[in-house]
N, C-alpha and C positions, 0 to 999 in steps of 0.2 A: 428565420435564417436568411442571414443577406447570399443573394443566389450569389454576387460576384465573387466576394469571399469566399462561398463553399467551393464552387470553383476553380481558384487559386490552390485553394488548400489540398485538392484532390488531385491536380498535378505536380503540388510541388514548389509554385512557384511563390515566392517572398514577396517579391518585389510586387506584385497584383493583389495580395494582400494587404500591405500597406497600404495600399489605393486606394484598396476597398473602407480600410480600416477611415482613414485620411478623409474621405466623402461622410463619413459621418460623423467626422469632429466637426467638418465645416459645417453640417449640414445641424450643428449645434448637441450633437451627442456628448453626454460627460463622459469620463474616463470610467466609471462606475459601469456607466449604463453600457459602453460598448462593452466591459468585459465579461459581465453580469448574462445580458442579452445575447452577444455572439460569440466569443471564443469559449465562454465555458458549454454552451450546449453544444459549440461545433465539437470541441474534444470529447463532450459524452457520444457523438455522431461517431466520430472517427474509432473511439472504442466500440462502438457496437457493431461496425462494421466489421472487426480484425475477430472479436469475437463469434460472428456469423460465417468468417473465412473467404469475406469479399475483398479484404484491406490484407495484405502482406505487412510481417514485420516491419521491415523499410518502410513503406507507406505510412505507416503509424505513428514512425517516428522523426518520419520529413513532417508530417504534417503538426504532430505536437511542438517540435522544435520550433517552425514558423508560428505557432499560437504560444508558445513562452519567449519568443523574440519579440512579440509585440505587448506581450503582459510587461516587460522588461522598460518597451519602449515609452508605451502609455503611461507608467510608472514615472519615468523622467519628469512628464509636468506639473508635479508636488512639489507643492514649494518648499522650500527645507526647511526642518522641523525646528520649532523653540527649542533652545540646548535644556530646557528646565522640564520641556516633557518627558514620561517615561519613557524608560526603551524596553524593548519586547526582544525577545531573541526568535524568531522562526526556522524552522526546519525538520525534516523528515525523520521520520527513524531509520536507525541502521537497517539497510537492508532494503528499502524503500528507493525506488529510482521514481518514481511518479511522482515529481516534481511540481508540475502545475501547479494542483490544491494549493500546496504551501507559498508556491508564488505568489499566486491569488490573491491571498491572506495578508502575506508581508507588501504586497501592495493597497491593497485597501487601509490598512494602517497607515503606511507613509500618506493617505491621501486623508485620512483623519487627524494629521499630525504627529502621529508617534514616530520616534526612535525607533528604526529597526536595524537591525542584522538577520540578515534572511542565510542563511549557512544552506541550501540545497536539498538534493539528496542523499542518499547512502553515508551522511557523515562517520568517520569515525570516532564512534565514543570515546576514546581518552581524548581527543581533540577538541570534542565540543564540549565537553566535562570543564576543561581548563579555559575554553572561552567563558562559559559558564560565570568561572571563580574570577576570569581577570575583570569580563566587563558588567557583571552580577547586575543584569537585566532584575526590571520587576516580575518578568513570566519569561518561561519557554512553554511556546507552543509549538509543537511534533503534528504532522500529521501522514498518516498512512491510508493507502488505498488497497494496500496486499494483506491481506490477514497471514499469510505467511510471515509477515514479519514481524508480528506482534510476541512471538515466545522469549524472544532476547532482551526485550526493553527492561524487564523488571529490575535487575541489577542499574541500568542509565536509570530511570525511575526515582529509584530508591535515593540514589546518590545523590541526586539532586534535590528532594526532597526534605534530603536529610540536612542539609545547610539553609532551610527554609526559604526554598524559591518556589512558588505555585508551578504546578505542570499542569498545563491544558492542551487537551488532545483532542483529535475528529478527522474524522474522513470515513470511507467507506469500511476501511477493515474494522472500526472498532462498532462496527454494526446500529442500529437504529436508536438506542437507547445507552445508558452508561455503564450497563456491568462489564461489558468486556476491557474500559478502560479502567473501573476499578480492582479489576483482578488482575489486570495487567502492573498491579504496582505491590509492595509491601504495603500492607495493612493500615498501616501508621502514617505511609509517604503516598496516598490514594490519589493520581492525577483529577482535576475537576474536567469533567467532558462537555464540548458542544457550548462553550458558552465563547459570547462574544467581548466579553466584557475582562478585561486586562489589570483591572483595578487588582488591589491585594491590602491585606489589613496588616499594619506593621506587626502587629504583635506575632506574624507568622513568621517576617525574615528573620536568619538569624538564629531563629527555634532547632536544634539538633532533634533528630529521632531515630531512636533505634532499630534497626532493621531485624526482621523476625525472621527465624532458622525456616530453611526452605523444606517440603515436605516431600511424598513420594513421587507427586506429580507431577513436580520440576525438577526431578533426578529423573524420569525417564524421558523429560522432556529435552534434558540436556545432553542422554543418550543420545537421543535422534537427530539432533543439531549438529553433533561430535561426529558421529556416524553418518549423514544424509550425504558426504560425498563418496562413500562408498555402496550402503544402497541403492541410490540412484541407477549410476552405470550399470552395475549387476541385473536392476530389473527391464532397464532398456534392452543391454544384450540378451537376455530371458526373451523378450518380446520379439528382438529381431530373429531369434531362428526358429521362433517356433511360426513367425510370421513370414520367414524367408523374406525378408528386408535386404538385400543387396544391391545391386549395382541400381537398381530402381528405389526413388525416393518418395512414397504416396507422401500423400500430402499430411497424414493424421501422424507423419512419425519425422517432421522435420522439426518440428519444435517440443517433443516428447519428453524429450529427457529434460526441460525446463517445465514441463507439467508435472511429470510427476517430483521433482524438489519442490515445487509450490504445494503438491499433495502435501509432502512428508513435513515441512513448515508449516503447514493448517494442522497438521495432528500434532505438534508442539507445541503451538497454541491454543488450541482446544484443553491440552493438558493443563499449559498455566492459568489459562483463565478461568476452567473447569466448566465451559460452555461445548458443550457438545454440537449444537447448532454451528459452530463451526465445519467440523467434518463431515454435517451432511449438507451442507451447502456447498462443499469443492467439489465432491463426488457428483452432484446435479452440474455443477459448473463443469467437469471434466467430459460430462455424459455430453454437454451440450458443443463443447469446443471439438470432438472430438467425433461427435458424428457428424457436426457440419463441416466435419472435412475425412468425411468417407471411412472414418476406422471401423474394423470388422465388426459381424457382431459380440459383444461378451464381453472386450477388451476393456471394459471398465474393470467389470469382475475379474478377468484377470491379474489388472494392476492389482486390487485389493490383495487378491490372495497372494500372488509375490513379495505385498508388502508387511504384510503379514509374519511373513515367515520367522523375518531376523528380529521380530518382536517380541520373541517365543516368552523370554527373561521379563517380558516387559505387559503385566495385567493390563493394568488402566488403557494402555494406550492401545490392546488387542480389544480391550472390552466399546472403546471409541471408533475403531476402526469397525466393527460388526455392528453395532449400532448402526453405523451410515449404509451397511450393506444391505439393508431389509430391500426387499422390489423397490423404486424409486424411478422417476420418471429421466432417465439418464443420457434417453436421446438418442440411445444405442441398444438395438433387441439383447438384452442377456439370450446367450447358446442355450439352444435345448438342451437337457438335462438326457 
């Protein structure tokens, strides 16, 4: 890690980033290698700091912004593409702001020559749908870093699939290996995961394919999506008085109520993918955000059990939510009994 960069980055500042970045073009660094070597470890730095509760929200996002400012900037010195190469279409899934990755990506591509359209984050699906259809790329690749937001894709998914354009997916949410991207799609329109490689074999474009009737596990999954802005609030307010949360703001309940909708978005995805290993990895992940920044003992087990409640109607996703609940190393003493 270049110390002057981390430096810049951890007050804030652009302009000493650039400097930093600057002294290692001269200094004969590719555009590869600077982003490869220092902005993406420093982003994996800058997350693990906010997740340890040493980085504030702000913090995190002064500092990513300054490292997609210069992914953006680095990006510029690609020469522009053959108009005969193909084009790739890049960008996130709904619901996905962690931007980066996909940045990454749709620049290392323009720097291999490809056609790209890099669309962001949080697209809205009928939006990218019809970019989709006007400028009918050879691939869209998605990438997500919140497993939260992998329950709504299948429907995007599907659709695209079904006018035969390859889907390629990766990042952190869709976990180490490909099942959770292939169960993140209809049966038939199955994105390919983790692969670098952009090619496609004509005999797919063009191919329609039928999309197969959803079962009970993406009808309770689509309960909880419909639902998650009313759960939510009702379980923060739950916590705040039985916490006496008032005029004083600890530190474990300023970002709360965006914890637990990332909970309640991991158990929607667990449903559609039918990977369980999702909801006990939030529940370890909440253990850990949440006692490093002082919340009581229990207060995991309590989220669970409030969240529980308005599930009653709802098997599968009661039977996923008690699964993650067995003893689990969560960062925070579960209350004597």
């Amino acid at each position: 890690m270049d110390e002057d960069y981390w430096q810049a980055l951890s007050v804030g500042d652009r302009h000493a980033a650039m400097a930093a970045v600057k002294r290692l073009q001269e200094a004969g660094r590719s555009t590869l290698e600077i982003v490869d070597e220092l902005i993406v470890p420093a982003q994996a730095r800058v997350g693990d700091l906010w997740l340890d509760g040493e980085w504030t929200v702000s913090q995190e996002h002064t500092a990513t912004a300054i490292n997609e400012g210069l992914v953006h900037w680095l990006g510029s010195f690609a020469p522009p593409p053959d108009p005969s190469r193909p084009l790739v279409l890049v960008s996130c899934i709904e619901g996905e702001r962690h931007a980066l990755p996909a940045l990454v990506v749709a620049e290392t591509l323009r720097v291999a020559g490809y056609r790209v359209d890099y669309l962001g984050g949080d697209p809205e699906p009928h939006d990218l749908l019809s970019e989709v259809l006007v400028r009918k790329p050879r691939a869209v690749l998605f990438s997500a870093s919140l497993t939260s937001s992998l329950a709504s894709q299948k429907g995007l998914f599907g659709s695209i699939g079904a006018i035969g354009i390859p889907v390629i997916v990766g990042g952190r949410a869709f976990g180490g290996d490909e099942r959770r991207a292939r169960r993140s799609a209809p049966r038939r329109t199955r994105p390919r995961w983790g692969t670098s490689s952009v090619s496609s074999r004509s005999s797919r474009r063009g191919r329609r394919r039928r999309r197969p009737e959803e079962g009970p596990a993406d009808a309770e999954a689509a309960w909880i999506l419909g639902f998650r802005s009313q759960i939510t609030p009702h379980v923060v307010r739950t916590l705040g008085h039985r916490h006496a949360v008032d005029g004083s703001r600890p530190a474990w309940w300023i970002e709360l109520e965006g914890h637990v909708d990332h909970v309640l978005g991991c158990l929607a995805a667990a449903l559609v993918t039918g990977d369980e290993s999702i909801i006990v990895e939030v529940r370890h992940w909440l253990g850990q955000v949440l006692g490093r920044r002082g919340g009581p003992p229990g207060l995991v087990g309590e989220i669970w059990d409030l969240l529980a409640r308005p599930l009653r109607g709802h098997p599968l996703a009661r039977v996923f939510l008690a699964g993650a609940a067995a003893p689990t190393d969560d960062g925070i003493p579960e209350a004597s009994a």
